[in-house]
N, C-alpha and C positions, 0 to 999 in steps of 0.2 A: 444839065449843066447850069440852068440859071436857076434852077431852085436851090441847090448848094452855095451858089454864089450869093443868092440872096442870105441862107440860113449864115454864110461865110460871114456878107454884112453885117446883118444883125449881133453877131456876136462882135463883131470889133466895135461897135454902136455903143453897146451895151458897156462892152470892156473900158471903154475910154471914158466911160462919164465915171465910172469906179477908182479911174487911176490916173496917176499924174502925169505930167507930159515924156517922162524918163521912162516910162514903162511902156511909150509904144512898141518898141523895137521886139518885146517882149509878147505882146497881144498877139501882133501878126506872127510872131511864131508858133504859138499856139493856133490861130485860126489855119496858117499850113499846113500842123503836124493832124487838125480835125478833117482835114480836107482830105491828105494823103492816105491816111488812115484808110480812111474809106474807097482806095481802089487798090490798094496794096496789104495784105494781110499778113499776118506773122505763117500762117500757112504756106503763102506764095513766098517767103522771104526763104524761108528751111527749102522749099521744091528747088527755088531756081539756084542757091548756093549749092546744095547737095547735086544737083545737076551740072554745073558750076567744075565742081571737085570731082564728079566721074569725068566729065571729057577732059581735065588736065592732065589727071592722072591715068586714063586709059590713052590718051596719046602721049604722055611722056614714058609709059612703060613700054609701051609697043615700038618707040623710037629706037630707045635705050639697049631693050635687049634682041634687037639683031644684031645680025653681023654686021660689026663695023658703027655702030652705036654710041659707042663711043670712041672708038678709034680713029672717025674719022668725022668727029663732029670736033672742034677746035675749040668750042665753047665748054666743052667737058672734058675733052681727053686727057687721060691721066700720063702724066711723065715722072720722070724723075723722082722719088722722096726729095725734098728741099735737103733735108741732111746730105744728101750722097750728088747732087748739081756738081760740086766742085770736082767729086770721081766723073760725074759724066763728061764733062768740059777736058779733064786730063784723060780719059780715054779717047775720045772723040781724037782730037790730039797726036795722039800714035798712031791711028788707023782704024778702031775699032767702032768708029761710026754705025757698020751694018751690023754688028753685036749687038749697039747699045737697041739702035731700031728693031730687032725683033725682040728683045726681053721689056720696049715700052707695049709694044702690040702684044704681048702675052699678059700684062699689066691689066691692061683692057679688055681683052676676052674673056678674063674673069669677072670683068663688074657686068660687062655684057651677058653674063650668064648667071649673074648675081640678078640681076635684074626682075627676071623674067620671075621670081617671087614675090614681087613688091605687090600686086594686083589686089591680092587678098586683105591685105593686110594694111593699105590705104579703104577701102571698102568698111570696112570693120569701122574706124576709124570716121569715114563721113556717116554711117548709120546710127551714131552716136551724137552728131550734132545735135544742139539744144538751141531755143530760143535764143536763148540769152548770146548764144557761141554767135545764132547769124546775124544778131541786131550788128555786135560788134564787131564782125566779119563783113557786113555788108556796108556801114559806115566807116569803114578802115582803111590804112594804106593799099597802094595799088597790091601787094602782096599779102592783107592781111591772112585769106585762107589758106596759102601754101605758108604760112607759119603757126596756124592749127593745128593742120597736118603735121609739121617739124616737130610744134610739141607732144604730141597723141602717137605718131607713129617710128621715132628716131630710138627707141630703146626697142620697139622689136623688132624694126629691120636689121637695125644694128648682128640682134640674137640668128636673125632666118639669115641673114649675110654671109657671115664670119666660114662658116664652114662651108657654104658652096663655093663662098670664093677659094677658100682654103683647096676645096677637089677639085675646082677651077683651075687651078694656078698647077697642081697637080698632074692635070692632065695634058696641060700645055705645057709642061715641064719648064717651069719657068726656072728652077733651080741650073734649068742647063744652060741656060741664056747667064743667069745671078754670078752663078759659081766661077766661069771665069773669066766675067768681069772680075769681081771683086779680085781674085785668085792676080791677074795684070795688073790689077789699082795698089794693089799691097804689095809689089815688087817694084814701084817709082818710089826712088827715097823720098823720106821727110812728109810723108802724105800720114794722115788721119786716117786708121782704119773705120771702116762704115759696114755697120749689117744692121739696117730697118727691118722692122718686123711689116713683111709684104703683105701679109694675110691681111692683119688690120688696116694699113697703109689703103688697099685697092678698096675693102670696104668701105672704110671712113668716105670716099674718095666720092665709090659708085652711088652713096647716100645725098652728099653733096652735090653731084651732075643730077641727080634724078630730082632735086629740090629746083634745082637751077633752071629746069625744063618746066615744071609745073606753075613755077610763078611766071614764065614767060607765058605761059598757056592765061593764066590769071590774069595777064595784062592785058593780053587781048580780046580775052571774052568782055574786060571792065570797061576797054577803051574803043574797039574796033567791032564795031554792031555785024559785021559779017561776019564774026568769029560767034555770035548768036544762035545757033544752028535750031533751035528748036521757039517754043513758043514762051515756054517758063522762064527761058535765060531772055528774051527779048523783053520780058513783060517787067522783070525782077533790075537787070542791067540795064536797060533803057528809062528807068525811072530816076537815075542817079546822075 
């Protein structure tokens, strides 16, 4: 440590007689980035990000696609399409409260089973990280990784989604919960009829909670050293 500190001096020694008095601010951040350099490697930067991005995303999938994942997480659960609120509020209304509650819980049992294919396809996606992705990954907002992930992996979950939710929602027969809602909503005069497309609705939805969970997981590996679990995240996150 005092050899460095010395090699540290001599360079700001050096620097100052070269440069004018506006340029300190400048020197010592060079003599920093010499210093840090040297116990943190672009090596260690990719391990402990990439390490980083498996434990958010292997705890937010494993969250997500049990039962009740999203159903009864309040931070993700999917309700109503925003277009059809004002059907749900006029059904509620007449009595149909326990209708609307089981067609939102079949809502969810599909992203909850939508889920459960996310694993691979985040994985793909961190094994692909580059230098360049963790300097500005690891200098970046508290979320910046779960929005690497967003841009890398939001057009194929979108693709591996659509259809399980689809045999999802299928097999929960959510059309029997849909059908007569909607069928009650369109016999109260003067109302707007509403048919969302559910399919994409729960996907878009189950894509959105499982972003929602992973930058949580981000925050607190960046900010809460017990969320550290290993040596790479201690060494990489603890320098920041």
């Amino acid at each position: 440590m005092k050899t460095i500190n010395i090699i540290a001096g001599s360079f700001l020694l050096l620097s100052l007689s070269a440069c004018k008095a506006q340029n300190i601010k400048s020197v010592f951040n060079n003599v920093n980035s010499t210093v840090n350099q040297g116990t943190l490697s672009n090596d260690d930067v990719i391990k402990g990000l990439k390490e980083a991005l498996k434990v958010g995303t292997n705890n937010s999938v494993a969250s997500t696609s049990k039962v009740d994942g999203f159903f009864k997480n309040t931070a993700i659960k999917i309700l109503f399409p925003p277009e059809a609120s004002a059907m749900e509020t006029k059904l509620r209304s007449i009595g149909m409260g326990s209708q609307c509650d089981k067609f939102i819980e079949a809502l969810n049992r599909g992203a909850e089973e939508a889920s459960k294919s996310a694993g691979p396809i985040f994985i793909d996606a961190i094994t692909k990280l580059t230098i360049s992705d963790g300097m500005k990954i690891l200098k970046g907002a508290d979320n910046a990784a779960t929005l690497y992930l967003k841009d890398n992996t939001t057009a194929q979950l979108k693709t591996a989604f659509l259809p399980i939710v689809k045999a999802a929602l299928e097999k929960v027969e959510v059309t029997k919960y849909w059908n007569p809602l909607a069928t009650a909503y369109d016999k109260i005069p003067l109302v707007t009829t509403v048919n969302p497309d559910l399919n994409t609705y729960v996907t878009t939805k189950a894509i959105d909670g499982l972003f929602k969970l992973i930058a949580g997981e981000e925050y607190k590996i960046r900010k809460d050293p017990s969320a550290r679990i290993n040596d790479i995240l201690k060494k990489v996150f603890g320098s920041l």
